[in-house]
N, C-alpha and C positions, 0 to 999 in steps of 0.2 A: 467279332473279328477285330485284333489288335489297329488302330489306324496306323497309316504307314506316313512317316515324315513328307512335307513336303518339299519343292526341289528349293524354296528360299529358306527352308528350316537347314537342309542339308546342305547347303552348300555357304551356309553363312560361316563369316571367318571366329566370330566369336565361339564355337563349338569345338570342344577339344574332348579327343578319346581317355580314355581313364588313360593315368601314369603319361600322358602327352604334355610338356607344357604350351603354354599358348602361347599362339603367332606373336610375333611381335609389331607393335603398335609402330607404323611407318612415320608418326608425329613425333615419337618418343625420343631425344636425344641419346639416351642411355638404357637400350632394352633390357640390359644385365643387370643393370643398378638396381638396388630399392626404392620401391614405390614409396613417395611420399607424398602428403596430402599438398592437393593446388592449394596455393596462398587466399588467404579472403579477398574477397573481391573486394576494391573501393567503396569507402560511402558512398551512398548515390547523393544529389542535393535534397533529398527531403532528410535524410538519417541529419545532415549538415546543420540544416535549418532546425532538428531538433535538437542538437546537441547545444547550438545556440541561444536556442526559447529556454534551454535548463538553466544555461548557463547564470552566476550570480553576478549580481553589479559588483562592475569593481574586476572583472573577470574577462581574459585575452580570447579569441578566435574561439580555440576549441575548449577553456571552459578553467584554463590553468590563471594563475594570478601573474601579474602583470608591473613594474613599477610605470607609475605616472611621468609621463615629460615633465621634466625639471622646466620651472616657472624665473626667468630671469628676474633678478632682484631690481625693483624698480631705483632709476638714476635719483641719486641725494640731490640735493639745492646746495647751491654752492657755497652757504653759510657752514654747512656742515660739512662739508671739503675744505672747508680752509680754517675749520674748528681747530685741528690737531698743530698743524702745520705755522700757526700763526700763534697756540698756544706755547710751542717748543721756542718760538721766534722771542715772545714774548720773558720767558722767563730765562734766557742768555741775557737778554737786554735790560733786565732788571740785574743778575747776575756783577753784567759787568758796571753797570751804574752803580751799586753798592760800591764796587773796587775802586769806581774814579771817585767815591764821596769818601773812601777811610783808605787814606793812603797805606797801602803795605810796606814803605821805607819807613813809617815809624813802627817803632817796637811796641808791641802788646797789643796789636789790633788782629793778629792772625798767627796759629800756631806754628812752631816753628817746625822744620821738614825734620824727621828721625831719622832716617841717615843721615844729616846734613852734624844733627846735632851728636850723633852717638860715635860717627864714626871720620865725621869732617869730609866725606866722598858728596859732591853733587850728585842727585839725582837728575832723570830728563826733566823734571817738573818744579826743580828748584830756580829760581826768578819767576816763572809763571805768574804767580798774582802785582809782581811789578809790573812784567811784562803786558799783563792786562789792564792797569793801570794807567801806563804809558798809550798805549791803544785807546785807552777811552778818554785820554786828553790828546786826542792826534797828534801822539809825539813819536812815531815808528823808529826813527833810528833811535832812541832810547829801548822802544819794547823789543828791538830786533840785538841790542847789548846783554838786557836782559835773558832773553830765553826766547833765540832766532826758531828753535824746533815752534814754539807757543805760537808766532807769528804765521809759521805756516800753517798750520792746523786751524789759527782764526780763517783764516785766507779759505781752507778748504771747506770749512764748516759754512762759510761765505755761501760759495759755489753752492755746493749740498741744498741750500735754504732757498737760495734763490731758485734752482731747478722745481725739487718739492714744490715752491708757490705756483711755479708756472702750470707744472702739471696738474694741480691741485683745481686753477682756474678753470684749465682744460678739461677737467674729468679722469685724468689716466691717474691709475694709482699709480704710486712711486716704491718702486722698488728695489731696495738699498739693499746688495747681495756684495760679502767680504766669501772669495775664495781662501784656499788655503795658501797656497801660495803668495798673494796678495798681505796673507796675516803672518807667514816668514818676513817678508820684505818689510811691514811697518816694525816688527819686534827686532830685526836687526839692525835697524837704521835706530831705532832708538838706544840699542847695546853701543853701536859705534858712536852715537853723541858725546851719549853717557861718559862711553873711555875719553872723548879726543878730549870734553870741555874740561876733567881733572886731569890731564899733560899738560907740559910746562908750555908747549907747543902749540895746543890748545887752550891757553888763556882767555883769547876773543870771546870764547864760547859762554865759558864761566857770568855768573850773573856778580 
């Protein structure tokens, strides 16, 4: 004799008639949608700790490479902070001791300027080695007839060197940034010398 279902067999909700689709799942978000498969479940921490023990030296968390923290470059001795800065220092100062030992008012100790010679137009940098001259025998209103632009730029090369040392003592690098603008303003200022010191008006200028 056939057995006959029993009443937890027939009455259970997973059992569906031929051509019936089944109940729909009361957890289900979306009973009409397509079934897709649940997502994997998390490592547990043993998967973790094996994916770890694989992992190679030299290799991040879960087993990917990794850059090293950057190692600060150990601080210089102050010998070598004031190598560069005292070497620049150095050889202006030898520069201009040359100039105050061979006079540039006589003729044939320094070449003569090529605009000055080809076209008789001062240039900015015409008087300059007077003007450095005068400077290195502390005679400034002399070096400031010769070539006043020369006088400021010793002046700020001053400033410039003596900053540098200080930092240099200190440790902070020195950081000497010309914007663009900044490099309008010294190229213009040297166009307008240029014109006022060959005007008649401009004589003072002239070396």
């Amino acid at each position: 004799m056939d057995a006959q279902p029993t009443a937890e067999a027939v009455t259970d909700d997973s059992l569906t008639r031929p051509g019936e689709r089944p109940a729909p799942n009361p957890t289900d978000p979306d009973p009409t949608g397509p079934k897709t498969a649940a997502p994997p479940a998390a490592a547990g921490t043993a998967d973790v700790q094996a994916l770890r023990a694989a992992a190679p030296a030299g290799a991040g968390a879960w087993g990917g490479p990794y850059a090293p923290a950057p190692v600060p470059p150990a601080p210089r001795s102050l010998v070598r902070r004031l190598l560069t800065p005292v070497a620049v220092l150095g050889g202006v100062v030898a520069a201009f001791g040359y100039v105050g030992a061979v006079d540039p008012n006589e003729p044939g100790h320094y070449p003569v300027c090529p605009l000055l010679r080809f076209t008789g137009v001062y240039c900015p940098g015409c008087g300059g080695l007077r003007s450095a001259h005068a400077v290195a025998h502390g005679d400034l209103p002399a070096a400031l007839g010769d070539n006043a632009l020369a006088v400021v730029g010793y002046g700020i090369f001053a400033v410039v060197m003596a900053v540098w040392l200080i930092r240099a003592v200190r440790g902070v690098p020195m950081r000497l940034t010309i914007s663009p603008r900044l490099s309008w303003a010294i190229g213009a200022v040297l166009v307008l010398f240029t014109l006022v010191r060959n005007l008649p008006f401009g004589s003072a200028l002239a070396p």
